[in-house]
Each structure stands twice: as C-alpha cells, then as structure tokens.
N, CA, C and O atoms as a Tinker XYZ file with bonds, in Angstrom:
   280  protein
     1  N   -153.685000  -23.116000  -31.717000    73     2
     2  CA  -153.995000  -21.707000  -31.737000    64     1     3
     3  C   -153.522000  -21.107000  -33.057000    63     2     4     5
     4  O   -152.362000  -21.222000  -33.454000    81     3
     5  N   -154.653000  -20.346000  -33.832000    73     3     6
     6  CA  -154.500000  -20.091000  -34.720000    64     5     7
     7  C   -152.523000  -18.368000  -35.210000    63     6     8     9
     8  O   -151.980000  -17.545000  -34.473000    81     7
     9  N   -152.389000  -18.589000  -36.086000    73     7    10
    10  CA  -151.181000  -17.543000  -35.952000    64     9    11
    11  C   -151.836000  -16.138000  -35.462000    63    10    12    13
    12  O   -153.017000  -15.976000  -35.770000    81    11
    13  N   -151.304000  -15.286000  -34.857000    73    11    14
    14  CA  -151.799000  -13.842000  -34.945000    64    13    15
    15  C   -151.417000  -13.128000  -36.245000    63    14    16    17
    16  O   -150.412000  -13.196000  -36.952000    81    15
    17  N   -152.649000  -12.358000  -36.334000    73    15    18
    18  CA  -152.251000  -11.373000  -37.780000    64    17    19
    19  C   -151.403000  -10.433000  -38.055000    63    18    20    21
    20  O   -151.327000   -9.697000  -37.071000    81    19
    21  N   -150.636000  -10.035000  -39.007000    73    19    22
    22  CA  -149.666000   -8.831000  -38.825000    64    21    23
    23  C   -150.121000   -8.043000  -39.611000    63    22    24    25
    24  O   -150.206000   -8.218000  -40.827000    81    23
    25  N   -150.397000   -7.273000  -39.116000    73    23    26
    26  CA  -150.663000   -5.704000  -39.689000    64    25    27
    27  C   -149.286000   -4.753000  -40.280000    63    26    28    29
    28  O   -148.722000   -4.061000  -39.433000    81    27
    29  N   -148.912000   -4.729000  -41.284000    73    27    30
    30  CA  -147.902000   -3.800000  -42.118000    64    29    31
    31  C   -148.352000   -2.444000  -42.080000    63    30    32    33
    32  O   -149.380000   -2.292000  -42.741000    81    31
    33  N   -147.865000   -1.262000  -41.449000    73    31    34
    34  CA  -148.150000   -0.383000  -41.536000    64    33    35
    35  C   -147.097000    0.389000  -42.123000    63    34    36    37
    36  O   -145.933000    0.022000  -41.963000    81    35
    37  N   -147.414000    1.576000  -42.888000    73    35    38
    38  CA  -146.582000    2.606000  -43.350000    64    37    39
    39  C   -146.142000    3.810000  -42.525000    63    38    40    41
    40  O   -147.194000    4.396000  -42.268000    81    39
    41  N   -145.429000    4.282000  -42.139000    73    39    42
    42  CA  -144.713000    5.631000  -41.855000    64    41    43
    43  C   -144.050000    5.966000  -42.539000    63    42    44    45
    44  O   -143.362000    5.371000  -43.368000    81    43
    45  N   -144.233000    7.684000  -42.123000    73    43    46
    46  CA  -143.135000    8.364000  -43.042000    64    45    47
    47  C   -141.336000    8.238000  -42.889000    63    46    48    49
    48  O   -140.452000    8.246000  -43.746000    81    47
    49  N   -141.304000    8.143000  -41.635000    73    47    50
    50  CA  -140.067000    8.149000  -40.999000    64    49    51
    51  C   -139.348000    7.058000  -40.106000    63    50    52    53
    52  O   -140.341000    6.492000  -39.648000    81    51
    53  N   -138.137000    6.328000  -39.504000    73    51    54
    54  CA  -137.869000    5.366000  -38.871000    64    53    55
    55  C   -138.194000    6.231000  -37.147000    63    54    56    57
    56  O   -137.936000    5.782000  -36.031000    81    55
    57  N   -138.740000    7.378000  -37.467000    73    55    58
    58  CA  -138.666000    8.421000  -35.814000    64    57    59
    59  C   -139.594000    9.035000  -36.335000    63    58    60    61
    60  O   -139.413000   10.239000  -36.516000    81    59
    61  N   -140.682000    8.527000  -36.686000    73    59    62
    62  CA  -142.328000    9.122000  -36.953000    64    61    63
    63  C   -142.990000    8.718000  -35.760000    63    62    64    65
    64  O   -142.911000    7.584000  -35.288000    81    63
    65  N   -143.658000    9.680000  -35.268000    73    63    66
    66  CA  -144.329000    9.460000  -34.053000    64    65    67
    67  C   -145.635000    9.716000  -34.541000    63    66    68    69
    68  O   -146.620000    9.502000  -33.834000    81    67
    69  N   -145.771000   10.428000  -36.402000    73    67    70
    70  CA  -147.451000   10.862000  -36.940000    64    69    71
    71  C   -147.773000    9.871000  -37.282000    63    70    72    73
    72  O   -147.332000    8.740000  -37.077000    81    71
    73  N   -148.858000   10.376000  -38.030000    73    71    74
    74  CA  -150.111000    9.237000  -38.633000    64    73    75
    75  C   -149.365000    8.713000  -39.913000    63    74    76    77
    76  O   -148.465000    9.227000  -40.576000    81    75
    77  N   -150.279000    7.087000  -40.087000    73    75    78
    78  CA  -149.597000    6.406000  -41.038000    64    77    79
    79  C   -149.956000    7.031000  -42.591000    63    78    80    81
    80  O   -150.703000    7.982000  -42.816000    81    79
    81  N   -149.429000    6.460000  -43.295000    73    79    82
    82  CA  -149.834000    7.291000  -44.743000    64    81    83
    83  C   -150.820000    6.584000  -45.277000    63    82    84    85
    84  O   -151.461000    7.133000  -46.174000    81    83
    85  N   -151.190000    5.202000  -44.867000    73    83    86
    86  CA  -152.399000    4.503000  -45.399000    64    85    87
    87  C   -153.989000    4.670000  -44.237000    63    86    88    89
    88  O   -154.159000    4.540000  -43.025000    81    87
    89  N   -154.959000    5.041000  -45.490000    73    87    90
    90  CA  -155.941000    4.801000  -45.197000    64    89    91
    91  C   -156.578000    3.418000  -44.597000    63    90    92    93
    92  O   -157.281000    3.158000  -43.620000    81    91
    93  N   -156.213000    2.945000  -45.255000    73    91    94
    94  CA  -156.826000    1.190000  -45.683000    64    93    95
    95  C   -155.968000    0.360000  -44.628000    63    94    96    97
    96  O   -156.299000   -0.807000  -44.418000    81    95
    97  N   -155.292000    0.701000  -44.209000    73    95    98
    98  CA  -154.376000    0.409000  -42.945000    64    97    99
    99  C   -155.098000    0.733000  -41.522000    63    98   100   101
   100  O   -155.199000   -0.072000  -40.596000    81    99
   101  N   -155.570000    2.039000  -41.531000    73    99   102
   102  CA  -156.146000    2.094000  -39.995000    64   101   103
   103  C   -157.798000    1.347000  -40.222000    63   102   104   105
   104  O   -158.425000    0.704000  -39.380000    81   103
   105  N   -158.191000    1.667000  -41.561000    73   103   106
   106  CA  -159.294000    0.954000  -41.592000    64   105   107
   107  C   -159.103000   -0.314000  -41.422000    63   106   108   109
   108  O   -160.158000   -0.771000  -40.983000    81   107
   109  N   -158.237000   -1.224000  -41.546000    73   107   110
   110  CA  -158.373000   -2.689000  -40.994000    64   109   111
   111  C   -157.953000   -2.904000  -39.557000    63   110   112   113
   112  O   -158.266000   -3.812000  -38.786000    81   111
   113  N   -156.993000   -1.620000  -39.338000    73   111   114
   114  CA  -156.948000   -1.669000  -37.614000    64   113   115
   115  C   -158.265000   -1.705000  -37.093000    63   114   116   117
   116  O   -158.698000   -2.619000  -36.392000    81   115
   117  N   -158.980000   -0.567000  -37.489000    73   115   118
   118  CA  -159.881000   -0.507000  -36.804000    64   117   119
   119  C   -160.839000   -1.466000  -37.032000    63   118   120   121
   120  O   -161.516000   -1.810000  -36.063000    81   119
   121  N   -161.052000   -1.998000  -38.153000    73   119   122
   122  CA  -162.133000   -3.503000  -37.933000    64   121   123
   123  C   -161.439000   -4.437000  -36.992000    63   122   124   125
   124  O   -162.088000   -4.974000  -36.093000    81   123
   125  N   -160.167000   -4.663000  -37.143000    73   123   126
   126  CA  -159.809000   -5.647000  -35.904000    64   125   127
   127  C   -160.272000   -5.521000  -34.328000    63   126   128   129
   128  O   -160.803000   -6.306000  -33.543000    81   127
   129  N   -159.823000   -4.174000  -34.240000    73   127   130
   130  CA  -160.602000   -4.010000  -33.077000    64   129   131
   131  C   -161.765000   -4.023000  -32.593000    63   130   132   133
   132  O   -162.211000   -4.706000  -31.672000    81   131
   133  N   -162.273000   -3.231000  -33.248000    73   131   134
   134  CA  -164.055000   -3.772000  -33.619000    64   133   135
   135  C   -164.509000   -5.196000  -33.114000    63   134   136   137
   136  O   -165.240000   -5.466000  -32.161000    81   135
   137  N   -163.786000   -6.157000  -34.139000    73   135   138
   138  CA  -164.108000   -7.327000  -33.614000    64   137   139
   139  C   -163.334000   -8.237000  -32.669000    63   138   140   141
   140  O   -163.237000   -9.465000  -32.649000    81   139
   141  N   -162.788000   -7.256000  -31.862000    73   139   142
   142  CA  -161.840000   -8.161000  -30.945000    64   141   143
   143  C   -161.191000   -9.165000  -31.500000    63   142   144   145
   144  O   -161.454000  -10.349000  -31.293000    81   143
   145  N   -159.989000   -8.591000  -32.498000    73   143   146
   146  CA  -159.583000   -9.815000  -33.040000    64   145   147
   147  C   -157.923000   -9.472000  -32.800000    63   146   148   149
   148  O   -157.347000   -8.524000  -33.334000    81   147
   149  N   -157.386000  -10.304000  -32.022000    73   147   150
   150  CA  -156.134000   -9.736000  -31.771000    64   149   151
   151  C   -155.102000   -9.773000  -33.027000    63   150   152   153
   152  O   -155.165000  -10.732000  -33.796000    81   151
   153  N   -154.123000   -8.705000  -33.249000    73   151   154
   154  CA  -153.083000   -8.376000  -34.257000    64   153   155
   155  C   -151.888000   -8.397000  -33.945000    63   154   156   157
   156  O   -151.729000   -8.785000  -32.788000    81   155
   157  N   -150.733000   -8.081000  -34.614000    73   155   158
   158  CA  -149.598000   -7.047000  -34.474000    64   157   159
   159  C   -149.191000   -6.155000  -35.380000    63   158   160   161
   160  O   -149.595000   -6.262000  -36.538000    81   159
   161  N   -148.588000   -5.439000  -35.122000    73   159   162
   162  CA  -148.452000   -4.532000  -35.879000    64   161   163
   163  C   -146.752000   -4.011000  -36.224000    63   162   164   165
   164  O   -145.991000   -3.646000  -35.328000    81   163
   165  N   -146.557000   -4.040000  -36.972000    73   163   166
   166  CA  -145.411000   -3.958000  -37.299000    64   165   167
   167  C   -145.184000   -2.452000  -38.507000    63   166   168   169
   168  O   -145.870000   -2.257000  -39.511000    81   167
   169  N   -144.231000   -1.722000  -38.093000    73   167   170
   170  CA  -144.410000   -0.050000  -38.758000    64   169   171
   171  C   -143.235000   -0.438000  -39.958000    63   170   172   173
   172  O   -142.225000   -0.990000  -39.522000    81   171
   173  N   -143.286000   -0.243000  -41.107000    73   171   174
   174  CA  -142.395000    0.319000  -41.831000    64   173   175
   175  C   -142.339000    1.319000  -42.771000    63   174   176   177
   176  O   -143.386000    1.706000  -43.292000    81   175
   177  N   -141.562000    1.668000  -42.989000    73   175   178
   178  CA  -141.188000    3.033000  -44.293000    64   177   179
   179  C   -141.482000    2.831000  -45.626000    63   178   180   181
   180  O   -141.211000    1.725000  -46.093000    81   179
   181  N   -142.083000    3.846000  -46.486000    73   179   182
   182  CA  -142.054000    3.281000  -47.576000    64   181   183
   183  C   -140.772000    2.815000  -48.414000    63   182   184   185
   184  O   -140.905000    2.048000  -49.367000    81   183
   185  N   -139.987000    3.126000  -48.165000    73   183   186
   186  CA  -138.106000    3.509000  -48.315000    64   185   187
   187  C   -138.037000    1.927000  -47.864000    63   186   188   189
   188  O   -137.495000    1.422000  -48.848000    81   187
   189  N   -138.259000    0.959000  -47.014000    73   187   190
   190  CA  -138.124000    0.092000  -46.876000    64   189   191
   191  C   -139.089000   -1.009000  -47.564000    63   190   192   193
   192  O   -138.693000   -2.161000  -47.740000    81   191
   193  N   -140.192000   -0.641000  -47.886000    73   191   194
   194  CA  -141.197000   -1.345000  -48.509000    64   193   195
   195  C   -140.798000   -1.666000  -49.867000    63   194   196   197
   196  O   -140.916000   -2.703000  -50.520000    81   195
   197  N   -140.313000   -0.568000  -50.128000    73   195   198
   198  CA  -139.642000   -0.680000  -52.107000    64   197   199
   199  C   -138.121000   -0.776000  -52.032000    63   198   200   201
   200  O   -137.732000   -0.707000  -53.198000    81   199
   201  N   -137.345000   -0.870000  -51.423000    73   199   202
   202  CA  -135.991000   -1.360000  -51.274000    64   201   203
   203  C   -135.782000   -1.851000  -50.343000    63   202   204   205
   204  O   -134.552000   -1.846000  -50.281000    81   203
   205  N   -136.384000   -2.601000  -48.976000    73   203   206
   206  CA  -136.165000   -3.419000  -47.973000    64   205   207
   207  C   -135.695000   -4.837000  -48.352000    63   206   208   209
   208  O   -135.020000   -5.506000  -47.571000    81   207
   209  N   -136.204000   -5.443000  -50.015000    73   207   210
   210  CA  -136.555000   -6.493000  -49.942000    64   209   211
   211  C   -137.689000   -7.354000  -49.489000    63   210   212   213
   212  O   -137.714000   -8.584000  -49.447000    81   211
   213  N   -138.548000   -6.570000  -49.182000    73   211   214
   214  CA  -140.154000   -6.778000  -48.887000    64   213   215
   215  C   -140.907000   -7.788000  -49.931000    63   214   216   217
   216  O   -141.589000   -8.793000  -49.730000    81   215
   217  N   -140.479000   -7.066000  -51.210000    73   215   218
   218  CA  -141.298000   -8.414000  -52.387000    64   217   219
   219  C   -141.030000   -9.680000  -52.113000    63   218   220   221
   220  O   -141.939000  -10.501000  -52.237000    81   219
   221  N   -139.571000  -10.146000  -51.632000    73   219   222
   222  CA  -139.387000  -11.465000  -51.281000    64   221   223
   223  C   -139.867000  -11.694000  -49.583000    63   222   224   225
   224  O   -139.372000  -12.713000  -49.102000    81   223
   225  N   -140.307000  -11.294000  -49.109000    73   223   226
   226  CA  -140.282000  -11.628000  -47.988000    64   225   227
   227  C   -142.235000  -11.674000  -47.840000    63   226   228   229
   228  O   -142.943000  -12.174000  -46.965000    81   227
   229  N   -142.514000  -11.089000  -48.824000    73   227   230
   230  CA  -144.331000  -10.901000  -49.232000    64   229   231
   231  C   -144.683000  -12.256000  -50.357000    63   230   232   233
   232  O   -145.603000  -13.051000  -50.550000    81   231
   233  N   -143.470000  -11.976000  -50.870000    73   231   234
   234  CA  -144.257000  -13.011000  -52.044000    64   233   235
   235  C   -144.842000  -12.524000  -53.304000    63   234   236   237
   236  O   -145.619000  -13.125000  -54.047000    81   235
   237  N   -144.214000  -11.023000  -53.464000    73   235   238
   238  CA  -145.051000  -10.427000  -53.985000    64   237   239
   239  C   -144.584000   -9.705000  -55.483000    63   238   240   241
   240  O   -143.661000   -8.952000  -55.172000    81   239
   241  N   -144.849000   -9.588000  -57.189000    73   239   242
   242  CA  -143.533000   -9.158000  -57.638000    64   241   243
   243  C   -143.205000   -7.644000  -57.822000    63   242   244   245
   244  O   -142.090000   -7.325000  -58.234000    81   243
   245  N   -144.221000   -6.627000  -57.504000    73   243   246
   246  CA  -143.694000   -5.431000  -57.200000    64   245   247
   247  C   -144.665000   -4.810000  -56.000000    63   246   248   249
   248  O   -145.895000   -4.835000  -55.955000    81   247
   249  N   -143.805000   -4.293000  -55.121000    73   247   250
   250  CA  -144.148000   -3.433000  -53.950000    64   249   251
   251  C   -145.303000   -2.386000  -54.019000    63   250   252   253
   252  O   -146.202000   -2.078000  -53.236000    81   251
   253  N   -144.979000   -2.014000  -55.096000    73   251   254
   254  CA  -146.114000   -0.670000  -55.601000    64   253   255
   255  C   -146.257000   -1.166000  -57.094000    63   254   256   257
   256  O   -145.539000   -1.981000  -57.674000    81   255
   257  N   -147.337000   -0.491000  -57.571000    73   255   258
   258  CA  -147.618000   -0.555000  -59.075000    64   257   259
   259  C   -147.951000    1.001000  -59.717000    63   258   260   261
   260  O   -147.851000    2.070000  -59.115000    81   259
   261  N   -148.183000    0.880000  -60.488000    73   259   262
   262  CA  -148.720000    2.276000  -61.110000    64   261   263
   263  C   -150.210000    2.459000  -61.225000    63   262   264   265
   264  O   -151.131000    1.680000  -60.981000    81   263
   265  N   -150.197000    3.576000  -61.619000    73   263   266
   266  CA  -151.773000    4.166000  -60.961000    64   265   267
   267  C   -152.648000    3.995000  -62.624000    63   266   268   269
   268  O   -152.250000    4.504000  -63.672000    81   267
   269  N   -154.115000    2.994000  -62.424000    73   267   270
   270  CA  -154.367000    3.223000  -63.750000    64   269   271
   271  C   -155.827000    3.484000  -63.756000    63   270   272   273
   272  O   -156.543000    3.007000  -62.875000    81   271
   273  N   -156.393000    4.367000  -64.899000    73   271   274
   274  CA  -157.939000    4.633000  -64.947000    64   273   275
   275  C   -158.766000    4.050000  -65.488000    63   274   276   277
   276  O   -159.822000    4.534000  -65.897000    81   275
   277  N   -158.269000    2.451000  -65.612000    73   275   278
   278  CA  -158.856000    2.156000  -66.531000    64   277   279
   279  C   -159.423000    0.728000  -66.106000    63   278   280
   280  O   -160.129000    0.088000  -66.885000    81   279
C-alpha cells in the first residue's frame, strides 16, 4: 500500500480555527478530494515553517524565497 500524502498547510496561529493563508493549499485539498484520493493533513505556522527547522526536515534550502518579476 502505497504511503498516504501529507498535505502541509499554513495557519496563522497555533489556536487558528480561520482559513489557511495558502491558496494553492486548498486548491490541492480540493483536487484530492475530487479525486478520492486519500491525504493528511498536517497545520503549521508560518513562524514554524521558517524557524521550525522545516528546510531539514523538507529537504529543502530556503523555506521562502523572494518575490521576483522577472
């Protein structure tokens, strides 16, 4: 059986009960569901995303990048 997917989601708060701050987040929720494809979902902060230690645990070498127009 293949792994289940984890869905990273953003909140504002560790006691946010609102909406996440990503777009592109409910939009892949919602294709999952769509296609009956089971997930999990796991909420974190951005506060934890950029100082959790997340890059090592992603694989990734910065959390955020900067915004470019080009």
């Amino acid at each position: 059986m293949p792994s289940p997917i984890i869905l990273y989601d953003l909140i504002p708060t560790d006691t946010s009960s609102g909406p996440s701050f990503s777009p592109f987040c409910m939009r892949a929720r919602l294709a999952l569901l769509r296609k009956n494809i089971e997930f999990e979902t796991k909420f974190i902060t951005y506060h934890e995303l950029r100082f959790g230690g997340w890059k090592e645990k992603l694989g990734v070498e910065l959390a955020s990048g900067k915004y470019s127009r080009g």
